[in-house]
Backbone as CSV, one residue per row, in Angstrom:
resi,resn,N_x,N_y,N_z,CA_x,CA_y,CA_z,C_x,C_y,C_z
1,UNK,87.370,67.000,-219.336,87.825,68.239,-218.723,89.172,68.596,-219.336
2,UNK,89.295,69.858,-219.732,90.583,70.439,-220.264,91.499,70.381,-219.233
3,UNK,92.524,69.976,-219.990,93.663,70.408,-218.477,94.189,71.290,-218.220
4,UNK,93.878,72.345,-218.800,93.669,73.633,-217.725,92.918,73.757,-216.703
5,UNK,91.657,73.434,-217.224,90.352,72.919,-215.878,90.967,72.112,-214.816
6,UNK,91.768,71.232,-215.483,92.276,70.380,-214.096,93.279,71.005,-213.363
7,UNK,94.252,71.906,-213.768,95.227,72.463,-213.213,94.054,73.705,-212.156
8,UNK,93.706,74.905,-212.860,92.809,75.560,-211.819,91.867,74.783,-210.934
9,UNK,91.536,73.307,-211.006,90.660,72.582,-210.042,91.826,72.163,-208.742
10,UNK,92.985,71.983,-209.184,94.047,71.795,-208.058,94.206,72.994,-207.388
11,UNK,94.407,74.234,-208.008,94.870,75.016,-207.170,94.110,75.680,-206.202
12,UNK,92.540,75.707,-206.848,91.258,76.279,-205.757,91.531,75.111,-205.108
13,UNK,91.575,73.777,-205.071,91.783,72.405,-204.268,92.780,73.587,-203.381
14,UNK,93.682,73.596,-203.494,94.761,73.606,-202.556,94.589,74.825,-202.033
15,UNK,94.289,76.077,-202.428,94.174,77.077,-201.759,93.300,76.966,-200.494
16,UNK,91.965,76.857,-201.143,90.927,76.835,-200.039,91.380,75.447,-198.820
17,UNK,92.373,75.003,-199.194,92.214,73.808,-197.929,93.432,74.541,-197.186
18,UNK,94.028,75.113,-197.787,95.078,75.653,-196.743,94.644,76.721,-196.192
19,UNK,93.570,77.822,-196.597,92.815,78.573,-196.230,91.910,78.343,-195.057
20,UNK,91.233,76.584,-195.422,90.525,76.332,-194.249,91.282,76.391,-192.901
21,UNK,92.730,75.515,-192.757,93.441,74.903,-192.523,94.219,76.644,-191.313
22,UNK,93.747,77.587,-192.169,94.749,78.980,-191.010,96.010,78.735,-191.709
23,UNK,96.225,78.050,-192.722,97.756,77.981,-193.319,98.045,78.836,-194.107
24,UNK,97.548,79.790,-195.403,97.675,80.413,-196.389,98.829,81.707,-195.789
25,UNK,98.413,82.379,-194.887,99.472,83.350,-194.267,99.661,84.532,-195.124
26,UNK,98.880,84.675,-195.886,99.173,85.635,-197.347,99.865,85.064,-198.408
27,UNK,100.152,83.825,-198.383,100.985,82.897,-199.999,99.773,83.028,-200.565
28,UNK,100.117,82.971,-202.118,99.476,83.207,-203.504,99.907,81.756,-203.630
29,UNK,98.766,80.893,-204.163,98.996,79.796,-205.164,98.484,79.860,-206.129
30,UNK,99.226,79.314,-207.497,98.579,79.346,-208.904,99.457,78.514,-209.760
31,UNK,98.798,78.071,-210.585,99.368,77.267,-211.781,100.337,77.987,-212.057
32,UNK,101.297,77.496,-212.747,102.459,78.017,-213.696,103.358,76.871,-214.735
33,UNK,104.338,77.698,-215.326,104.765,76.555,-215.912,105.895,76.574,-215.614
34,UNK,107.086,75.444,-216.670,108.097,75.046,-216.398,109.031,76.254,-216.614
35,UNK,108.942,76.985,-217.802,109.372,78.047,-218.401,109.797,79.134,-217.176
36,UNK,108.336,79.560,-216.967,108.133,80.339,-215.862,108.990,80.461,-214.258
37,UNK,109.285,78.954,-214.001,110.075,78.641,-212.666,111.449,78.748,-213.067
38,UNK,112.089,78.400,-214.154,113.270,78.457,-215.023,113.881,79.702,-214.878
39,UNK,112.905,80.647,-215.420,112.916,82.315,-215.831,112.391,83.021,-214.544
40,UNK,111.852,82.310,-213.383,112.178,83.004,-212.378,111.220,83.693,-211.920
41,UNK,109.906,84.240,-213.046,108.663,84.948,-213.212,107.814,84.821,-211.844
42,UNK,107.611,85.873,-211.506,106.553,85.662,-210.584,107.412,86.539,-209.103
43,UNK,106.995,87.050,-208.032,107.904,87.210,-206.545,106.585,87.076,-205.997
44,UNK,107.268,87.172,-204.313,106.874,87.525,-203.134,106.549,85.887,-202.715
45,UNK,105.703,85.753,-201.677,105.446,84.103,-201.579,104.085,83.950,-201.932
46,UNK,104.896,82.798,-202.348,103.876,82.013,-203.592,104.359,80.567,-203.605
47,UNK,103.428,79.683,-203.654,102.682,77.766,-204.057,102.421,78.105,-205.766
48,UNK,103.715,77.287,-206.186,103.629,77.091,-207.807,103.398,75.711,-207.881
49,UNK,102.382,75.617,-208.505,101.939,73.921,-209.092,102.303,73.945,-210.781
50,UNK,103.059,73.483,-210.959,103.537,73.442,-212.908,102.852,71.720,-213.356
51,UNK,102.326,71.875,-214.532,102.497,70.774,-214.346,103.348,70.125,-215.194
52,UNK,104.173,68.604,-214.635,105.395,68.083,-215.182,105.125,67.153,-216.189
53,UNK,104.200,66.175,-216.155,104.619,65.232,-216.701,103.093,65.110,-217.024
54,UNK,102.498,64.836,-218.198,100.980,64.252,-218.867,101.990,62.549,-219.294
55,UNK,101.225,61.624,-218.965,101.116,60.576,-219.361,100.060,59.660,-219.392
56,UNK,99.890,58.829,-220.356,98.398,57.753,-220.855,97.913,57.255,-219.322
57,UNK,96.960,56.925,-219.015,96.326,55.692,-218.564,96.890,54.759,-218.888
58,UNK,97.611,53.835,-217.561,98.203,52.713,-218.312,97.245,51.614,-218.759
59,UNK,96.205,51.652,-218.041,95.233,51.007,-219.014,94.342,51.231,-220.019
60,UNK,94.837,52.151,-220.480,94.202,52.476,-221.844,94.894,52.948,-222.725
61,UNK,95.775,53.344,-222.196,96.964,53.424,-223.477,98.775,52.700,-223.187
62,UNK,98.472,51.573,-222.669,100.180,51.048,-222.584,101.272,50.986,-223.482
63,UNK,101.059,51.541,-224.460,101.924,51.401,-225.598,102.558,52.937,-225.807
64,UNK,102.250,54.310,-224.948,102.682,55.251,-224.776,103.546,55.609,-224.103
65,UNK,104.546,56.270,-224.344,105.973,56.476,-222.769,105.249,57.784,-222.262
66,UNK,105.355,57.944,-220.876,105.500,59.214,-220.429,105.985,60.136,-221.502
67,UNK,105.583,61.854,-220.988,106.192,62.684,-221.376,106.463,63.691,-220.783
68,UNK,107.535,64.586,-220.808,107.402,65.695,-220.160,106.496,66.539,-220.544
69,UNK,105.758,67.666,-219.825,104.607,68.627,-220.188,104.927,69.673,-221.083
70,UNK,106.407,69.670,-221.299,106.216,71.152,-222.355,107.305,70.275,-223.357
71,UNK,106.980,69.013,-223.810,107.503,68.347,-224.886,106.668,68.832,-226.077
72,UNK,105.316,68.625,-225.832,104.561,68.348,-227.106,103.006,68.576,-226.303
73,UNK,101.775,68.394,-227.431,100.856,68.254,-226.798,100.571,66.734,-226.331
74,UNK,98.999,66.096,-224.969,99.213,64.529,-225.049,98.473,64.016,-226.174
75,UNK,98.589,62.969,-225.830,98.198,62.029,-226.767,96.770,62.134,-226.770
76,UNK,95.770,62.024,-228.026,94.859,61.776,-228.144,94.126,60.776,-227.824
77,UNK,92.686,60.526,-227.165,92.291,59.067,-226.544,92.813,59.046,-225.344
78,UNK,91.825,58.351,-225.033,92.107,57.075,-223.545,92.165,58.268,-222.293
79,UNK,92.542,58.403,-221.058,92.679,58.813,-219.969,94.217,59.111,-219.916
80,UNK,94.572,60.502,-218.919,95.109,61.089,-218.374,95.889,60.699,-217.338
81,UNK,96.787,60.532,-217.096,97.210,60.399,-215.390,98.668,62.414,-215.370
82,UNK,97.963,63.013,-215.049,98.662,64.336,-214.708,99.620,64.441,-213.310
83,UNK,100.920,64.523,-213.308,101.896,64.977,-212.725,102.090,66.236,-212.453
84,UNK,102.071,67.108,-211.073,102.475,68.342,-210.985,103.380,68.405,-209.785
85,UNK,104.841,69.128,-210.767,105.917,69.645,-209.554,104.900,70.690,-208.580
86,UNK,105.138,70.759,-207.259,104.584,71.514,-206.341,105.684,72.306,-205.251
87,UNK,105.766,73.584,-205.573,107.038,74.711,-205.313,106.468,75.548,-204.174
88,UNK,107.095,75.961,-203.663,106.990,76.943,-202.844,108.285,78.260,-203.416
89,UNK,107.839,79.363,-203.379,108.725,80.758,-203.314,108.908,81.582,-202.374
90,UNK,109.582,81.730,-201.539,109.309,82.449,-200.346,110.412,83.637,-200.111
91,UNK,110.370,83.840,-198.232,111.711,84.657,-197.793,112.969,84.190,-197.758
92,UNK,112.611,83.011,-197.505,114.070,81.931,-196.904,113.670,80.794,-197.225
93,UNK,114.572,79.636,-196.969,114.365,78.535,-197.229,113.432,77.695,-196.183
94,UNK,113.759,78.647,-194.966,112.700,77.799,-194.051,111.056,78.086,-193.852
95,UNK,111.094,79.329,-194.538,109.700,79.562,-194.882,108.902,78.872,-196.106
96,UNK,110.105,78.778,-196.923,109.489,77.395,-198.234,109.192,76.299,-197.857
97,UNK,110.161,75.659,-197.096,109.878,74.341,-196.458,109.082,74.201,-195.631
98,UNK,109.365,75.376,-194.637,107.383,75.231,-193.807,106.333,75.262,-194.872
99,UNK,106.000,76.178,-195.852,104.785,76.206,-196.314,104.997,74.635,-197.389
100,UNK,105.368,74.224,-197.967,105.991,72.798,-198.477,104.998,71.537,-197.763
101,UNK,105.639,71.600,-196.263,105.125,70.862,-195.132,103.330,70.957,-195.066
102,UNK,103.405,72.000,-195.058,101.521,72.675,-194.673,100.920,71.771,-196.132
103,UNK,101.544,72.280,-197.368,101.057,71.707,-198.330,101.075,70.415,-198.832
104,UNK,101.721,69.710,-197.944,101.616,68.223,-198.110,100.468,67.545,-197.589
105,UNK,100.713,68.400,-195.883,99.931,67.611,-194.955,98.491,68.109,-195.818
106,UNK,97.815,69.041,-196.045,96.350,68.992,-196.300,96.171,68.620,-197.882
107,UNK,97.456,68.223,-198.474,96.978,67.808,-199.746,96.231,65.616,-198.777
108,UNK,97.248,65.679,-197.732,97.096,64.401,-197.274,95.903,64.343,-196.880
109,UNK,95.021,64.872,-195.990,94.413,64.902,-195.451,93.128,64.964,-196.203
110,UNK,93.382,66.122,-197.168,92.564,66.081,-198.247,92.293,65.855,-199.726
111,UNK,92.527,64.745,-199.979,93.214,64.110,-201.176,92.072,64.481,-202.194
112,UNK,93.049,64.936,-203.196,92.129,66.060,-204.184,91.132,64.364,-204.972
113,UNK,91.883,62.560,-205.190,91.638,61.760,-206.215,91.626,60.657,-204.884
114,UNK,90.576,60.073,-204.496,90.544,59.279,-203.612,90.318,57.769,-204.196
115,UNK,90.866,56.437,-204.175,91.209,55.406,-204.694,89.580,54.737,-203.930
């Protein structure tokens, strides 16, 4: 799976569960990047998932360091383990941090990678 595929598989993940959930309230969630949160792109409220960090499978590739996501492309071979900062944009700060909260609890509840 491309990891774009995986980034839009998180965010329908997360929308529709906060959707189920009576949480969405009119927030927009969508991928974005690092650039993008930097530069500010985007208004109104909105759930930004960027993603931060691509690094190896440590068992399949241990001889790789982490990287940040807009270093380079990853490494070729072996498995994925994907990192995404998860933002909120809102009115205020307490409306970020509520929707923050919402988006924890049903990422908890509904864990997109179950062990």
């Amino acid at each position: 799976m491309p990891i774009a595929s995986a980034s839009d598989a998180l965010v329908r993940h997360l929308r529709d569960r906060l959707a189920e959930a009576g949480a969405l309230d009119g927030w927009d969630v969508e991928a974005t990047t690092l650039r993008e949160i930097r530069e500010g792109r985007g208004g109104g409220r909105r759930v930004a998932l960027a993603l931060w960090r691509v690094q190896p499978d440590e068992a399949a590739r241990a001889d790789l360091p982490a990287r940040a996501a807009s270093e380079a492309d990853p490494p070729d071979g072996g498995g994925l383990v994907l990192r995404y900062l998860l933002l909120a944009r809102g009115d205020d700060g307490r409306a970020e941090q509520t929707m923050l909260g919402r988006c924890m609890a049903v990422l908890h509840q509904h864990p997109v990678v179950e062990e």
